[in-house]
N, C-alpha and C positions, 0 to 999 in steps of 0.2 A: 815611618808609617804614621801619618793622621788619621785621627776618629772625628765624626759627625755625629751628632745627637738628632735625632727627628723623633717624634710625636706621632702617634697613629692612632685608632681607635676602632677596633674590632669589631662587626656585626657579624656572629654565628650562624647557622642552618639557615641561610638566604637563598632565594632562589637563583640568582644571577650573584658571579665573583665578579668584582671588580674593584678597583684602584683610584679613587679619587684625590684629587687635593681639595679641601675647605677654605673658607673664606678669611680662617685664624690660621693658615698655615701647615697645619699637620694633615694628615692624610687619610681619606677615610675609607677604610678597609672591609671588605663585604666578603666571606668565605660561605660556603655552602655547609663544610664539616661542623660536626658538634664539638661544642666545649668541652669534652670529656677525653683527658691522658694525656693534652697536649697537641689536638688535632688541629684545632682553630689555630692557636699561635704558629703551628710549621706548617699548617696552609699560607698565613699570614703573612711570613717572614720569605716565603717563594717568591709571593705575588710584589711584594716590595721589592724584593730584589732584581723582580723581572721590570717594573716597573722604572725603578733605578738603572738599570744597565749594570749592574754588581753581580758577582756572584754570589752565588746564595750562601757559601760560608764567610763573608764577609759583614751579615745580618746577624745581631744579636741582641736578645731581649736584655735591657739593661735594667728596667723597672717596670713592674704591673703587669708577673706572668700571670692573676687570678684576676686582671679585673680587663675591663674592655680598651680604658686607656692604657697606652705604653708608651714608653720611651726607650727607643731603638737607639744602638750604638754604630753604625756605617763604618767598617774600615774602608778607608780612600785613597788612592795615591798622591804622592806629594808632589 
């Protein structure tokens, strides 16, 4: 089993979700849910994974479950 490290950065209560990549590489993430209980990060971590072609338990917040950047851990096949 191999892991991947990716980079994301969360924008909260938007009106349109989507899935971008940036110009530095990491991905920039747009959820409509609010930051509160943990709603934005497992909107986040759906859209990524859908995004990816992975299943969704395969996505894990590795670092920055309170701030907007993260760093995701990708389990991937080898």
């Amino acid at each position: 089993m191999a892991f991947k490290e990716l980079r994301i950065k969360v924008s909260a209560e938007q009106k349109k979700e989507s899935v971008t990549l940036a110009s530095d590489g990491r991905l920039l993430v747009s959820v409509r849910d609010k930051r509160e209980d943990g709603k934005a990060n497992l909107r986040a971590l759906m859209l990524v994974s859908e995004y990816l072609n992975v299943p969704s338990t395969h996505v894990t917040i590795l670092r920055g479950h309170n701030l907007p950047t993260k760093t995701l851990r990708i389990r991937t096949a080898m």
